[in-house]
Each structure stands twice: as structure tokens, then as C-alpha cells.
ZAMIKOL-549087 format. One record per atom (N, C-alpha, C): atom name; x, y, z. Coordinates in steps of 0.2 Angstrom, whole numbers. Each point is the difference from the previous one (the first is absolute). Example, Ala and Ser with C-alpha at 12.3 -4.5 7.8 and 13.67 -1.06 7.14 Angstrom:
REM ZAMIKOL-549087
   lumdren      px      py      pz
         N      66     -28      39
        CA      -4       6       0
         C       4       6       0
         N      -2       5      -4
        CA       4       6       1
         C      -4       5       3
REM end
This chain:
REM ZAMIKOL-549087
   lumdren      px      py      pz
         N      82    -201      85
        CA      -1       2       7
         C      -7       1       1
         N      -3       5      -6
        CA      -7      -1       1
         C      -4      -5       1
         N       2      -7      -3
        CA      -3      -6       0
         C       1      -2       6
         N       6       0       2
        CA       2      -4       9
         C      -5       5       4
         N       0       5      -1
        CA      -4       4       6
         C      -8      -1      -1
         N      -3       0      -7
        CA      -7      -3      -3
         C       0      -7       5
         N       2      -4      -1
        CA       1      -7       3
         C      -1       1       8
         N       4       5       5
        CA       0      -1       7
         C      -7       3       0
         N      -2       4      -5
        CA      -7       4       4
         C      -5      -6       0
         N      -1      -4      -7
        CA      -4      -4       0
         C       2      -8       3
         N       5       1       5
        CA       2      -6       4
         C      -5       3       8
         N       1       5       0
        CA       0       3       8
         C     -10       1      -2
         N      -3       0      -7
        CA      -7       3       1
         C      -2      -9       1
         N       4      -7      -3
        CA      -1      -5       0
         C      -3      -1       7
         N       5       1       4
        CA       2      -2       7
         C      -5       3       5
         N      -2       8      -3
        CA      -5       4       4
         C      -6      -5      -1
         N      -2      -2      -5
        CA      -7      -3      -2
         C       1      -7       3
         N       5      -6       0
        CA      -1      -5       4
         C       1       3       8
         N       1       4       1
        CA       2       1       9
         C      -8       1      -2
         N      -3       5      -3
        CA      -7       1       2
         C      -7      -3      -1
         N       2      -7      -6
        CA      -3      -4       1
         C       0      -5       5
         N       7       1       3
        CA       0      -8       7
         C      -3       4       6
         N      -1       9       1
        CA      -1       0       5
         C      -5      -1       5
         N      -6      -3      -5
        CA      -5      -2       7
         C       2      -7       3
         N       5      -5      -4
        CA       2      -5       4
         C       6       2       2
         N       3       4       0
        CA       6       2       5
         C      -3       2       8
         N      -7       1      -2
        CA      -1       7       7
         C      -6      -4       3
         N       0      -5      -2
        CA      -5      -6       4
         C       4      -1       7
         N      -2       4       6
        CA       3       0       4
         C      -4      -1       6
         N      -9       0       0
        CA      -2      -3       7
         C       3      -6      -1
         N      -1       0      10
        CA       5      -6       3
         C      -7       0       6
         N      -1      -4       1
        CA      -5       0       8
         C       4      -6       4
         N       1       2       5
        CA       2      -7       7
         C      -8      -4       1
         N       4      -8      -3
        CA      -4      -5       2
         C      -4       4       9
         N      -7      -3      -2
        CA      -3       4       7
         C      -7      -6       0
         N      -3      -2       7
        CA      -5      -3       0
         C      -4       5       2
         N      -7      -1      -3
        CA      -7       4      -1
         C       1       2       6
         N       1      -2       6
        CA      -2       2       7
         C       3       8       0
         N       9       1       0
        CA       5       3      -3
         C      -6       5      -3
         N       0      -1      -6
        CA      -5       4      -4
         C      -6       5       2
         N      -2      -6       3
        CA      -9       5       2
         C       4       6       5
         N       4      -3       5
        CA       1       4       6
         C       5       5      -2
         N       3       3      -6
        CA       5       5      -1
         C      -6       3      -5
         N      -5      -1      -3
        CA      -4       4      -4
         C      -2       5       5
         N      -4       5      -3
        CA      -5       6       2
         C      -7      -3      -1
         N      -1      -3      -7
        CA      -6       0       1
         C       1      -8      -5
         N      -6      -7       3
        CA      -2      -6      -3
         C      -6       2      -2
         N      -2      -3      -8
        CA      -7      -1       0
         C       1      -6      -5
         N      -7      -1       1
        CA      -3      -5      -8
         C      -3       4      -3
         N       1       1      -9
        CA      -3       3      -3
         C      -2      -2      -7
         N      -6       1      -6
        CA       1      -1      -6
         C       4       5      -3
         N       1      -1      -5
        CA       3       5      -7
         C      -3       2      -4
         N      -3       6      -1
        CA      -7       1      -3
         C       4       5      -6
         N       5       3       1
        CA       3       4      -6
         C       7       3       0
         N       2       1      -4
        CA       8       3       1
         C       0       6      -7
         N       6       5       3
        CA       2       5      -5
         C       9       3       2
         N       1       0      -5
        CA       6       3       3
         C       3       8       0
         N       1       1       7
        CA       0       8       2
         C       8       2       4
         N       0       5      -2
        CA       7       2       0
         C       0       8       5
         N       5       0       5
        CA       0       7       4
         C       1       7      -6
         N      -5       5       2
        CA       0       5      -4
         C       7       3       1
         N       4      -2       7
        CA       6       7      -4
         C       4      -6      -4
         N       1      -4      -4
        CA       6      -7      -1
         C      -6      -3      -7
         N       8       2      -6
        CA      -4      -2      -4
         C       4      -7      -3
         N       6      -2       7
        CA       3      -6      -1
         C      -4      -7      -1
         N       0      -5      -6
        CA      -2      -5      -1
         C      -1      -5       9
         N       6       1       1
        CA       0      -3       7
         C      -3       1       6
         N      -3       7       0
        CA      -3       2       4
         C      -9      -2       1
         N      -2      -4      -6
        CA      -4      -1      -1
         C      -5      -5       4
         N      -6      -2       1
        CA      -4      -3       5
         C      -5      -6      -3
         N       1      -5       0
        CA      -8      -3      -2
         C      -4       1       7
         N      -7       6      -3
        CA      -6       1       7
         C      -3      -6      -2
         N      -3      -5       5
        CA      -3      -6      -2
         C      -9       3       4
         N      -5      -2      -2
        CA      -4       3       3
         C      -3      -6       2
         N      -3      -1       8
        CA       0      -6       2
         C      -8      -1       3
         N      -2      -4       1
        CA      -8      -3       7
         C       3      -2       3
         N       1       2       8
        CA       3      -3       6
         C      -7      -4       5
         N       2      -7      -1
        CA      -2      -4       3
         C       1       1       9
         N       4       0       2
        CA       2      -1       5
         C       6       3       3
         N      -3       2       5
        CA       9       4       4
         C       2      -5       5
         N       6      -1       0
        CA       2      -5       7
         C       7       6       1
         N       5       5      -2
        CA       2       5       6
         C      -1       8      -3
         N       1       4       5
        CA       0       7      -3
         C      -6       3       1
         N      -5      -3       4
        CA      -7       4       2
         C       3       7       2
         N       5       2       2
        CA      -2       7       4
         C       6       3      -6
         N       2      -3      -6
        CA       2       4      -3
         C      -1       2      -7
         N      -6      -4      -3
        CA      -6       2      -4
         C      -7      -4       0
         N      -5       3      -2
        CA      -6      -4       2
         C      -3      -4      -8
         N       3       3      -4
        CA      -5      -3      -6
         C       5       4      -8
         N       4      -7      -1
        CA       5       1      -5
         C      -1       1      -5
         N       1       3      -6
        CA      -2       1      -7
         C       3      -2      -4
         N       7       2       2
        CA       8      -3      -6
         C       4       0       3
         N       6      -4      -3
        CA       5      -3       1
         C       3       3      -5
         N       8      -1       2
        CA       4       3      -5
         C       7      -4       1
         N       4      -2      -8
        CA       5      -2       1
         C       4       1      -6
         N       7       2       0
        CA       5       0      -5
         C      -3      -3      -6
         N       0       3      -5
        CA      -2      -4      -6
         C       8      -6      -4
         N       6       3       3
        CA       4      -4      -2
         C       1      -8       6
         N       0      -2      -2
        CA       2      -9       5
         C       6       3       3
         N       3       1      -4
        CA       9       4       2
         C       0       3       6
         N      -6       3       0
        CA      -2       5       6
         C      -4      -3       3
         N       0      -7       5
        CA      -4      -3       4
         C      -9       0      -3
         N      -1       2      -7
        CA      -8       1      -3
         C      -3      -8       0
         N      -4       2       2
        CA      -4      -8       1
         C      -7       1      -5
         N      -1      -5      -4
        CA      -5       1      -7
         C      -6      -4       3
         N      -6       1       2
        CA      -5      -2       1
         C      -6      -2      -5
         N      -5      -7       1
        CA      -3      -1      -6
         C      -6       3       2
         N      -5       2      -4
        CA      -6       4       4
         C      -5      -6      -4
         N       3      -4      -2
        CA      -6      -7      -1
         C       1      -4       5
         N       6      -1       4
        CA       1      -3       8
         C     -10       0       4
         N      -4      -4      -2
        CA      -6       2       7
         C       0      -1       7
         N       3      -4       1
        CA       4      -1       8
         C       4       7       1
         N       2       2      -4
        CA       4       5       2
         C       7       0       4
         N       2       6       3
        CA       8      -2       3
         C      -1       2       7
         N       4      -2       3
        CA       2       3       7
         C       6       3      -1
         N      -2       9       2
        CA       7       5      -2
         C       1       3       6
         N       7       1       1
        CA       3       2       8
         C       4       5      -3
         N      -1       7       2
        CA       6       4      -2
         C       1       5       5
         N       3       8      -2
        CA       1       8       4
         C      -7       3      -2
         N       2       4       4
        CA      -5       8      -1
         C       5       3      -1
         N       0       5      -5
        CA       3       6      -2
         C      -1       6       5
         N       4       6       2
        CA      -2       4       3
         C      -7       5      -3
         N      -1      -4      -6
        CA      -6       4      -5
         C      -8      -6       1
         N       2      -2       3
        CA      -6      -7       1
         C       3      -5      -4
         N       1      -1      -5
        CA      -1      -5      -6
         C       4      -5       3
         N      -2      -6      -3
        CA       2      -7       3
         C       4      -3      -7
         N       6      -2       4
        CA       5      -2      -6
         C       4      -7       2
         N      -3      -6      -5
        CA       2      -3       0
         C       7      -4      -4
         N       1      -6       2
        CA       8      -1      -4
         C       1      -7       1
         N       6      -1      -5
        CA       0      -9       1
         C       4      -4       7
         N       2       7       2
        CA       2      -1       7
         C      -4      -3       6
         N      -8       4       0
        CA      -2       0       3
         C      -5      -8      -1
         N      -9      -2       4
        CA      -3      -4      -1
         C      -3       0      -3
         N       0      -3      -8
        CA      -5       2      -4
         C      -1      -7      -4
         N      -6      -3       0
        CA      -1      -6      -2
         C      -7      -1      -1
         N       0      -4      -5
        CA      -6      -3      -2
         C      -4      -1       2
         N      -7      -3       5
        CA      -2       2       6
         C       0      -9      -2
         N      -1      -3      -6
        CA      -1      -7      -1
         C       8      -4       3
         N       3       4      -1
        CA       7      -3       1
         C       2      -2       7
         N      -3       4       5
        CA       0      -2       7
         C      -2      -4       5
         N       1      -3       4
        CA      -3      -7       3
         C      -3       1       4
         N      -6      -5       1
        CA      -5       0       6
         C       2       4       4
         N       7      -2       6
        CA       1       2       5
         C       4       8       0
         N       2       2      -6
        CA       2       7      -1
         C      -6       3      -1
         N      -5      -3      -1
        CA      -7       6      -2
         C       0       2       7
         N      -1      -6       3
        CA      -3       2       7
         C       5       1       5
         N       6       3      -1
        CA       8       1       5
         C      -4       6      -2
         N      -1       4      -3
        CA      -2       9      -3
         C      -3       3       4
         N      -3      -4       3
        CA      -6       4       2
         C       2       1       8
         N       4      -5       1
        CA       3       3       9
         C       6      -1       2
         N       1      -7      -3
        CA       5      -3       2
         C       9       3      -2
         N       0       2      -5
        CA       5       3      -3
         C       1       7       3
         N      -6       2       1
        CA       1       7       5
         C       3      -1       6
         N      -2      -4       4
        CA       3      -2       6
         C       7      -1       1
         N       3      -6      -6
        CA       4      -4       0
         C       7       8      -3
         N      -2       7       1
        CA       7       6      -3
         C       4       1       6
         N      -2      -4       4
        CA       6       3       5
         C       4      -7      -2
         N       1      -6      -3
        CA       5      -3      -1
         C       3      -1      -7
         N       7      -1      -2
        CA       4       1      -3
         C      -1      -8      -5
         N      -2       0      -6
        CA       0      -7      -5
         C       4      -3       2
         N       4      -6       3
        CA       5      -2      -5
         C      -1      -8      -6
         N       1       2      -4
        CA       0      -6      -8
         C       2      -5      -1
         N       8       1       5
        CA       5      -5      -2
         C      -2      -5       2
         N      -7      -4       3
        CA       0      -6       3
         C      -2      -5      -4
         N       1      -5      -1
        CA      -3      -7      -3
         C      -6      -1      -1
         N      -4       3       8
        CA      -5      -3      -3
         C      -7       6       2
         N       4       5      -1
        CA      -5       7       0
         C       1       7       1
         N      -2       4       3
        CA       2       6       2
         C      -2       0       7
         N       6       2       4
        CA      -1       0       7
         C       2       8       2
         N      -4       0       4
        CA       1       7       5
         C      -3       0       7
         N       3       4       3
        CA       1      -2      10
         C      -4       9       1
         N      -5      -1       2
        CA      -2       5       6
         C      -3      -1       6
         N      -2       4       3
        CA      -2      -1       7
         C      -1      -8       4
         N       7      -2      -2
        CA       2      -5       5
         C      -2      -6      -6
         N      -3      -1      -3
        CA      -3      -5      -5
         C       4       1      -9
         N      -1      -8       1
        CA       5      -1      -7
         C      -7      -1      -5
         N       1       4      -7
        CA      -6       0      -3
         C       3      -1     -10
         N      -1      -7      -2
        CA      -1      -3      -5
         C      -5       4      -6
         N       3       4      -4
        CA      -4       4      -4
         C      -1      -4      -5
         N      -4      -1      -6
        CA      -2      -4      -7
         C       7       3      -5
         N       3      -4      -1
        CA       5       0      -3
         C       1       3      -6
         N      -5       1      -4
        CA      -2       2      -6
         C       2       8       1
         N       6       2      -7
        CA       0       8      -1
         C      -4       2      -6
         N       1       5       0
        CA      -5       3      -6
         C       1      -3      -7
         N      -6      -1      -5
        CA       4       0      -5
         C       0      -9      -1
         N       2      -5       6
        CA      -1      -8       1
         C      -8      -1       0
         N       0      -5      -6
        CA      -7      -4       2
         C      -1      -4       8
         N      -6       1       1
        CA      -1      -3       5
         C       0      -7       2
         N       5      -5       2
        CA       0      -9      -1
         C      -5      -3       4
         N      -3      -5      -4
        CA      -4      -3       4
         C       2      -5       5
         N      -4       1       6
        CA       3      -3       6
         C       5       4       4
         N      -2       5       0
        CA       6       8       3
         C      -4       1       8
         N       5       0       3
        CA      -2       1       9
         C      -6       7       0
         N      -2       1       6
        CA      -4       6      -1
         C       4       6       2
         N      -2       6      -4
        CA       7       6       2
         C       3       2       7
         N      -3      -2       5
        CA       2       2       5
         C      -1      -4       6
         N       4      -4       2
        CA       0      -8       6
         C       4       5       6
         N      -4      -1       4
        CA       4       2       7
         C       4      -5       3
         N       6      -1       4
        CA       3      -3       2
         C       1       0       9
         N       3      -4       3
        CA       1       1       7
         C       3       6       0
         N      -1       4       6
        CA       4       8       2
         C       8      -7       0
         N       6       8      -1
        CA       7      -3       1
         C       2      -1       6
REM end
């Protein structure tokens, strides 16, 4: 009897250590909806281009949960293209340090640096995710560099749609407008229309 019940204990301590060895791939659970950059800038708080100059990892004083924890990334901001009236001059970023938990890993040897779209906290800090835009700044195409800076902000009163053959279309103020194809993440193909072709009004 002893032995049968020695046995369950070390069956159920077996089970506890594989259930806790699988649970960082159990709990891989960001999920983001396919979205075109346009999509992205325009749901953000705040777009910039920035370098990576440093990172640590910081964790809230009341939470001494593993998960609760941050990589603060410290950054050079290049350039702001939205969020002028909701910060002026950014210092850090902050993201989950689990992937599981939408955490986005940054190289800080990248010299082109990234383009990073994310929230403001009610605390200031700016927190970014793999949800949000965050990309390589090399990874982008000509005609995304330059949608940034006006064009993309214009284009938030219309709704993406993806499912087209031969692009992403979207209808506002009377005009059908051909966005550049490319979502995040896709190299840019040589020979690709430019991001934004106006059409006849409907």
C-alpha cells in the first residue's frame, strides 16, 4: 500500500514538472489580426523612428510576478510622425518581456533603427507590443517611409480592406484609394505600385 501511494505521489510530482516545463508553450498566446501599417499608425497614440541605445529589465514595485515584468528599452528618437500633443521628447519604451505576452525583442545594433507605434499609460510611459507597428525601419518601402509622414494620417477615416488581388482598398470622401499592399513584417517586392493611387470618385 505504501508503494502504490509512493508511486501516485511521484506520478502526480512527474506531471506537475512536465505541465511546468510546457507552460511557456502552453501560454504562447499573443494572437494579433492581420492589419495594414495604415490600420496601425492610425490606432496608435504615439508613431516614431527611433535608435536602440539600451535595455534593462524592470518590473512594477508592488508585483513580484515573473510576468509582470518589462524590458525598459532606452531609445534616440529620430523622428516623430504622430502624438505631438501627447509627448514631446521620448526616452523609453516598454514591452512584456515574455513573446507570450505580445513582448517584442529589439536589436540595439539595428543603426537604421525601428519605426515603433504604441499607447501611453496613464503614467506617461509608452508601451509597445507585437500587436502594434514595430519594424525594422530597413524593412519598409520607399513609399511607407513617405505614407508616415502625412499620408497615413489622412487616410484614418477609412477602413483597410486586404482581401483584394491586387491591394488594399479603401473608400473615403467619395474617392477609392489603393493603399501599398505590403503588411508588416513582408519584404518589400520590387516593382510594387506606390502606397497610395487615388482613383475616380464613385
Amino acid at each position: 500500500m505504501a508503494i502504490s501511494q509512493e508511486r501516485r505521489v511521484c506520478l502526480g510530482l512527474w506531471v506537475l514538472l512536465l505541465l511546468g516545463a510546457g507552460m511557456e508553450e502552453l501560454v504562447d498566446g499573443c494572437s494579433c489580426q492581420p492589419a495594414h501599417p495604415q490600420q496601425l499608425f492610425c490606432s496608435a497614440e504615439i508613431v516614431i523612428r527611433a535608435k536602440i541605445s539600451g535595455e534593462k529589465i524592470v518590473s512594477p514595485s508592488n508585483s513580484s510576478s515573473p510576468y509582470m515584468k518589462m524590458i525598459q528599452y532606452e531609445i534616440k528618437m529620430i523622428k516623430m510622425f504622430k502624438g505631438f500633443h501627447k509627448a514631446k521628447d521620448i526616452q523609453y519604451v516598454y514591452t512584456p518581456v515574455f513573446s507570450s505576452l505580445c513582448g517584442v525583442k529589439l536589436d540595439s545594433n539595428n543603426k537604421a533603427g525601428y519605426l515603433l507605434s504604441g499607447s501611453m499609460w496613464s503614467d506617461g510611459r509608452i508601451s509597445i507590443g507585437q500587436c502594434d507597428l514595430v519594424e525594422s525601419w530597413d524593412n519598409l518601402s520607399l513609399s511607407q517611409k513617405k505614407n508616415l509622414n502625412y499620408r497615413y494620417q489622412m487616410g484614418c477615416e477609412c477602413r483597410v480592406d486586404q482581401h483584394l488581388l491586387h491591394g488594399a482598398l479603401c473608400i473615403y470622401g467619395g474617392q477609392r484609394v489603393l493603399v501599398d499592399r505590403l503588411a508588416v513584417g513582408q519584404q518589400p517586392k520590387r516593382g510594387a505600385g506606390s502606397a497610395v493611387r487615388l482613383y475616380p470618385p464613385l
